[in-house]
C-alpha positions as CSV (number, residue, x, y, z in Angstrom):
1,X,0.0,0.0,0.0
2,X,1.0,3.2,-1.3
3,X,0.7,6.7,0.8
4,X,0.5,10.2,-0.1
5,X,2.4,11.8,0.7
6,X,5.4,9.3,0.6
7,X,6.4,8.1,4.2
8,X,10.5,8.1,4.0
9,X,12.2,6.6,7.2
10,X,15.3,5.9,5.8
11,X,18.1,8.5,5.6
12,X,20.7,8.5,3.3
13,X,23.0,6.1,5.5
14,X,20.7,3.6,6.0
15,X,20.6,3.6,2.1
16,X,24.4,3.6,2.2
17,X,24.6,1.0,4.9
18,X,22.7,-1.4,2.5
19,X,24.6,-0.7,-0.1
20,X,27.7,-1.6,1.8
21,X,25.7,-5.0,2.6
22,X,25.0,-5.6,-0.9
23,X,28.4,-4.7,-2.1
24,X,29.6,-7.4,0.6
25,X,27.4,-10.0,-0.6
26,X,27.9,-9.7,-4.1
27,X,31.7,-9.3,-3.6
28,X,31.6,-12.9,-1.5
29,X,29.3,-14.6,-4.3
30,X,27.2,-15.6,-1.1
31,X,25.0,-13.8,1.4
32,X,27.6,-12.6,4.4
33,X,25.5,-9.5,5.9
34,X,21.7,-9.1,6.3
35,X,20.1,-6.5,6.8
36,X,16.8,-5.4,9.1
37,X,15.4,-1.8,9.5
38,X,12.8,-0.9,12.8
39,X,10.3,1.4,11.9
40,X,12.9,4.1,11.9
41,X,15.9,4.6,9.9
42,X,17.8,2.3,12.2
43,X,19.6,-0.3,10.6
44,X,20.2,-3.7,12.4
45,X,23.1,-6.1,10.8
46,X,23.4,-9.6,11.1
47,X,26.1,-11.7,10.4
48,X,28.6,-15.1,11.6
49,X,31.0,-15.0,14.3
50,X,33.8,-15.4,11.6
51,X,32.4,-12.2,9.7
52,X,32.1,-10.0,12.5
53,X,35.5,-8.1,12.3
54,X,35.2,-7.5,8.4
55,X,31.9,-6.0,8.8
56,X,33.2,-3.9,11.8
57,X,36.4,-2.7,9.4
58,X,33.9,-2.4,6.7
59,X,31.4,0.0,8.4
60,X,34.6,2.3,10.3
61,X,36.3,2.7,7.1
62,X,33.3,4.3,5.5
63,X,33.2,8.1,6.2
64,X,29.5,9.0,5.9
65,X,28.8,5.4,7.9
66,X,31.6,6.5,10.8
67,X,30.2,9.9,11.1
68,X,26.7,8.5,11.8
69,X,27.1,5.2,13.8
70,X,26.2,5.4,17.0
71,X,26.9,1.9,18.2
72,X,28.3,-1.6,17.3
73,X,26.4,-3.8,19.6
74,X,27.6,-7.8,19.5
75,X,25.5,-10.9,20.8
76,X,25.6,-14.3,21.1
77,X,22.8,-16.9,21.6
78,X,23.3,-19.4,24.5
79,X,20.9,-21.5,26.6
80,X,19.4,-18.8,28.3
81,X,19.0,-16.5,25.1
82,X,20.0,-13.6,23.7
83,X,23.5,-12.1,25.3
84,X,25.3,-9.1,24.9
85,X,28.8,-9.3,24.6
């Protein structure tokens, strides 16, 4: 469903952070990075263990992602759920 006028949530970096996923993706022939937005222009990544630290040097080597990122935060799920590292 369209509306009028347009509802835009996302910003310009959460269009460049998906770009930067995409880029990923398509650069690894397989999907590394996915992607999840909340109802704001908040962008929420999702990757492996093994993937973590590119992604990291991937998103604070970008400029316009750096000056915007407010925080990396890592979890894990055990037994008990969800964890923050």
């Amino acid at each position: 469903m369209d509306t009028y006028p347009t509802i835009k949530y996302l910003n310009a970096t959460s269009h460049r952070i998906h770009s930067l996923v995409n880029g990923i993706n398509t650069e690894a022939a397989t999907e590394k990075v996915a992607y999840s937005n909340d109802a704001g222009c908040h962008v929420f990544l999702f990757t492996q263990k093994c993937d973590v630290a590119m992604l990291k040097e991937k998103l604070q080597t970008d400029e316009m992602i750096q000056d915007q990122l407010e925080k990396i935060l890592e979890t894990t799920i055990d037994e008990t759920g969800v964890v923050l590292i």
